[in-house]
N, C-alpha and C positions, 0 to 999 in steps of 0.2 A: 813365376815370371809373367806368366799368363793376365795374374789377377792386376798387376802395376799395371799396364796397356790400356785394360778396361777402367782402371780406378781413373787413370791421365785422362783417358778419351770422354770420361765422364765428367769431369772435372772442366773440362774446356768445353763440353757442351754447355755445361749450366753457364759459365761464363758469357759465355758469347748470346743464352738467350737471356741474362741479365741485360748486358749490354746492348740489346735489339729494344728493351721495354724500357729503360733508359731515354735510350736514342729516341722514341716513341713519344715521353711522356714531355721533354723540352723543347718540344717543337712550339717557336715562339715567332709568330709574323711579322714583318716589319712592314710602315706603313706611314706614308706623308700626306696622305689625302685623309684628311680628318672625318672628312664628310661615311667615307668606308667604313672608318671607326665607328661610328656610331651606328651601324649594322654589325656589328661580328661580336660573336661572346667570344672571343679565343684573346690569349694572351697575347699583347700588340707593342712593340716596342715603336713608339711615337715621338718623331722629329719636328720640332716648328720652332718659335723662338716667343719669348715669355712678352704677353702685353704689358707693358710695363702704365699705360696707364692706368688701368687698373688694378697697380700694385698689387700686394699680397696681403693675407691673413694669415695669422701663426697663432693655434689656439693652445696656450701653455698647460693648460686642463687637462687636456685631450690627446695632448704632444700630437694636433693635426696642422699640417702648414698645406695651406691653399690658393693656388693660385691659377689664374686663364693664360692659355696658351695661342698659338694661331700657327697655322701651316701658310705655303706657300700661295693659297688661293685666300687666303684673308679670313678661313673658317674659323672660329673663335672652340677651345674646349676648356671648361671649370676640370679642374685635376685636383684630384684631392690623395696624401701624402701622409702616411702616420709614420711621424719621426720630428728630425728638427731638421732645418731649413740647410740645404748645401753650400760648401763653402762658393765662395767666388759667385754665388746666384747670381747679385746684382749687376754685375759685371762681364756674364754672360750674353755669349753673342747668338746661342740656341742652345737647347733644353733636349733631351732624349730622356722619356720615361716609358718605363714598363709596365704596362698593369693590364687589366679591363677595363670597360667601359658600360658601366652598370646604374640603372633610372636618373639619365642623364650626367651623369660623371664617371670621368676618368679616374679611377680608382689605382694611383701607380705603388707599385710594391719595390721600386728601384729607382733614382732620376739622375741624371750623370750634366753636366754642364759644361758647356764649348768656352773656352774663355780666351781673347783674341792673342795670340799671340805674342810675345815680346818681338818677334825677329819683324810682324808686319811692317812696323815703323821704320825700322832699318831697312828695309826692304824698298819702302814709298820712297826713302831718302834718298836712297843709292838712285832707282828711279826718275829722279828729276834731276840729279848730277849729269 
């Protein structure tokens, strides 16, 4: 009876220092000032909205799609993305990517896109009724 106690009490130990080194290892910064980004080697999840004048690259070789970003202070970043390009991109009202920021680019390993709403419209509408 004795030895179940110890087997449980052992068994939830290791658990629990699993999940501390876990907890540990996904520690991911969030950050809108670009200008920081370009100091920190730690994984940075980065919010601004896609320069649209200088369009994008999408290299089919390579499967690299590339494209410049800008935060809220007008700071410009090159993000470079190994995959294919996300749905709704162009249509996107801002960009959230994941990566580092490694000899001058952003290096993102995940990018999510903001895309405006349907309800806005109807929302302006109602608004000026």
């Amino acid at each position: 009876m004795n030895n179940k106690y110890i087997f449980g009490g052992i068994i939830i130990v290791v658990f629990f220092g699993i999940m501390g080194y876990l907890f540990t290892q996904t520690n991911v910064g969030y950050e809108e000032d670009f200008a920081k980004i370009k100091h920190s080697s730690k994984t940075i999840k980065a919010t601004g909205s896609w320069v649209k004048e200088k369009s994008y690259q999408m290299d089919n070789e390579q499967n690299m799609f590339t494209f410049f970003m800008k935060d809220f202070n007008g700071t410009e970043l090159k993000v470079m993305y190994k995959g294919a390009i996300p749905n709704n991109f162009e249509s996107s009202t801002s960009v959230v990517v994941t990566g580092k920021y490694t000899n001058g680019v952003f290096r993102a390993s995940d990018i999510l896109t903001k895309c405006p709403s349907k309800y806005e419209s109807q929302y302006e509408q109602q608004a000026k009724s």
